[in-house]
Backbone as CSV, one residue per row, in Angstrom:
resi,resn,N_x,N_y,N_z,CA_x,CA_y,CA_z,C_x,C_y,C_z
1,UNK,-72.454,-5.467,-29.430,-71.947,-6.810,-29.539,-72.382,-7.575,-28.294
2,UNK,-73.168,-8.777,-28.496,-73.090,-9.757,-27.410,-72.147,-9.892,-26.766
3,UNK,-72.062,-10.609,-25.089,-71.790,-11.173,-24.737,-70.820,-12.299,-24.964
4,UNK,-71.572,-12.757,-25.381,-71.532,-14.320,-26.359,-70.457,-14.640,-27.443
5,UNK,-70.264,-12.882,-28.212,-69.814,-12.828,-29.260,-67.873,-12.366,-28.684
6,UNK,-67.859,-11.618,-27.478,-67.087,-11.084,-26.926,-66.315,-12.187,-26.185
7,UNK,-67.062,-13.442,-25.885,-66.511,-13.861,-25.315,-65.900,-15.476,-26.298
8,UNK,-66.186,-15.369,-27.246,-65.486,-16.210,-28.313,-64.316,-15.635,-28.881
9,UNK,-64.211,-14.615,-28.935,-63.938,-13.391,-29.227,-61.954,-14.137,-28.370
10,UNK,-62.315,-13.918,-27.087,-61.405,-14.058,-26.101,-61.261,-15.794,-26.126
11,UNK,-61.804,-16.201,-26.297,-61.568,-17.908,-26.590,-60.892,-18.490,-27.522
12,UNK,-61.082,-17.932,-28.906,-60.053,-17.954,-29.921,-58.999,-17.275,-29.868
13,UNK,-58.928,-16.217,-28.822,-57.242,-15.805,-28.815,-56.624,-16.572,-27.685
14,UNK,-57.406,-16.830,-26.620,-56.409,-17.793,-25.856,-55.614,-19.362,-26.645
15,UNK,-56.737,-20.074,-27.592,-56.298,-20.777,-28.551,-55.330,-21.085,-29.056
16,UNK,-55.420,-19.570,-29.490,-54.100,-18.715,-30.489,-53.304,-18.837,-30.012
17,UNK,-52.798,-18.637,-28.728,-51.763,-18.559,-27.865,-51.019,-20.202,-27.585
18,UNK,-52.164,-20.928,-27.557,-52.144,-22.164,-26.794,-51.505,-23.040,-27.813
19,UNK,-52.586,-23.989,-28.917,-52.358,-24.819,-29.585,-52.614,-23.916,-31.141
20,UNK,-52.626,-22.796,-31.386,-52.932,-22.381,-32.846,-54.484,-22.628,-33.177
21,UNK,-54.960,-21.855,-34.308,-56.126,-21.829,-34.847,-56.119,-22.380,-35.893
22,UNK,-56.896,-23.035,-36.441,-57.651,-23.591,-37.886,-58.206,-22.303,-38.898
23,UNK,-57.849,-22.338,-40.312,-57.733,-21.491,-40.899,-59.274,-21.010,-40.811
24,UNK,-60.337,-21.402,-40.948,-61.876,-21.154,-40.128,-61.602,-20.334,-39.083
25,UNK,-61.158,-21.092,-38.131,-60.874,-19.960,-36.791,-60.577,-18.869,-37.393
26,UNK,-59.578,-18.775,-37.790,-58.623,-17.245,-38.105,-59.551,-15.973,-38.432
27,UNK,-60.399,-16.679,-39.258,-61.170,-15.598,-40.480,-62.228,-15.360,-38.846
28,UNK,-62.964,-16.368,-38.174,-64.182,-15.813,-37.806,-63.441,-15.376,-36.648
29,UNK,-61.945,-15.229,-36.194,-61.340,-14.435,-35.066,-61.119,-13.083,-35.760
30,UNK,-60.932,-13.285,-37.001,-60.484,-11.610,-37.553,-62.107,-10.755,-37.500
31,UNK,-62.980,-11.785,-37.825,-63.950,-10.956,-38.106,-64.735,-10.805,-36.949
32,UNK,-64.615,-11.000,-35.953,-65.295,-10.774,-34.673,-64.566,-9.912,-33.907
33,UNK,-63.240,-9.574,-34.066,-62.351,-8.624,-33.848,-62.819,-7.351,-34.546
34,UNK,-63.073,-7.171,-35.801,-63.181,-6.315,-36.294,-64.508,-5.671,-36.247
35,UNK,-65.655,-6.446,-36.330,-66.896,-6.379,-35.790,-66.691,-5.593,-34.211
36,UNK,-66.015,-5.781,-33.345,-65.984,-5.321,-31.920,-65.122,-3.680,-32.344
37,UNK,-64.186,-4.142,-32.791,-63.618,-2.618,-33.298,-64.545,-1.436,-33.688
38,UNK,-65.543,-1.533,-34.773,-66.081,-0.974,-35.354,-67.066,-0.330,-34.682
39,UNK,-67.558,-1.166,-33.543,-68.827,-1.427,-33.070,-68.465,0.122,-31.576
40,UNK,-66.872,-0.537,-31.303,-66.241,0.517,-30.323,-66.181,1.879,-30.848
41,UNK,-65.394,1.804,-32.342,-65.382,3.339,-32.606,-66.288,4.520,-32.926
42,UNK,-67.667,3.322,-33.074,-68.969,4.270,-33.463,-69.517,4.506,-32.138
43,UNK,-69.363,3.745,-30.781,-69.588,4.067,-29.749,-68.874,5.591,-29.125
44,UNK,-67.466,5.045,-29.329,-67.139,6.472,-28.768,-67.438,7.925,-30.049
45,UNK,-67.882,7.581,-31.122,-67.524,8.898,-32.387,-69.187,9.111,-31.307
46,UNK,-70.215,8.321,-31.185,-71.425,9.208,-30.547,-71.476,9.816,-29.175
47,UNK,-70.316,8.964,-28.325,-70.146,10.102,-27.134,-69.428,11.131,-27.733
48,UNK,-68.633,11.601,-28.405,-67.693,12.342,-28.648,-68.456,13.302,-29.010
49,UNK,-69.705,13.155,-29.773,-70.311,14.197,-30.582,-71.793,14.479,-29.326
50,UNK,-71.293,14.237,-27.918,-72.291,14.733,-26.929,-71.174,15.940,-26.205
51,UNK,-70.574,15.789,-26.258,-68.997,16.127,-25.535,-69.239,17.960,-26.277
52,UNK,-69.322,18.974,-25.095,-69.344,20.253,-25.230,-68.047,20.526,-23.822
53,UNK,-66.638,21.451,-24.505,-65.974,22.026,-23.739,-66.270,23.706,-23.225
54,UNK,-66.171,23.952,-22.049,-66.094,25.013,-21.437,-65.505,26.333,-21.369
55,UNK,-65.531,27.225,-22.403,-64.356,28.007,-22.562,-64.328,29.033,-21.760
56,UNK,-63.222,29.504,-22.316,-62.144,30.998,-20.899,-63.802,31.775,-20.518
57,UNK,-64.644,31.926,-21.740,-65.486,33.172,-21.169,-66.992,32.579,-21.032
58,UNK,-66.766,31.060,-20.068,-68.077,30.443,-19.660,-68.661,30.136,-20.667
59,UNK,-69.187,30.129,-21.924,-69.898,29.694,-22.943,-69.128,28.246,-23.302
60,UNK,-70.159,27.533,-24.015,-69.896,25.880,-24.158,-69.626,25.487,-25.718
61,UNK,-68.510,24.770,-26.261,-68.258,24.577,-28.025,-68.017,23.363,-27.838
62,UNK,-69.183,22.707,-28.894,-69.000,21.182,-29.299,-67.656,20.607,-29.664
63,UNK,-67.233,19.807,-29.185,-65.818,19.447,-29.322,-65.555,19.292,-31.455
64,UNK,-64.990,19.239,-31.892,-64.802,19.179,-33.228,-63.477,18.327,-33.528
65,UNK,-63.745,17.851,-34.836,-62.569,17.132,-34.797,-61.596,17.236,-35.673
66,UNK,-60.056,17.359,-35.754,-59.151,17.966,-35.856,-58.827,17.953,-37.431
67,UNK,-58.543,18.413,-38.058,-58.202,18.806,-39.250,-56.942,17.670,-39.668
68,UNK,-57.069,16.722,-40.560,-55.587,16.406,-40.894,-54.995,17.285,-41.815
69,UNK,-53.605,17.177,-41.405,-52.379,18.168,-42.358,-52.576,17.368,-43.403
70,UNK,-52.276,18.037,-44.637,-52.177,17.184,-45.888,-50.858,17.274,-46.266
């Protein structure tokens, strides 16, 4: 994500705070929010999948990710 995009991003929520948004605003604040979200969680899912822990007997296991209970 830009710059640019991050920082409208933070301009429409001060807004928000201030005098309210225009129903336009809203949508391109939700969606630049969510755009940054997305953009974060695929950032960290590719560090995550560099990420090797150290075990008791010195050898290294790719971190894995946790099973949900059903």
């Amino acid at each position: 994500m830009e710059k640019a995009q991050v920082d409208r991003i933070n301009e429409l929520a001060r807004k928000k705070k201030t005098v309210g948004l225009t129903a336009e605003e809203v949508k391109e604040h939700e969606a630049l929010r969510r755009q940054y979200i997305d953009e974060f969680k695929e950032n960290l899912r590719l560090t995550l999948d560099n990420v090797y822990m150290q075990q008791e007997d010195g050898s290294y296991k790719k971190l894995e990710q946790k099973k949900k209970p059903n």
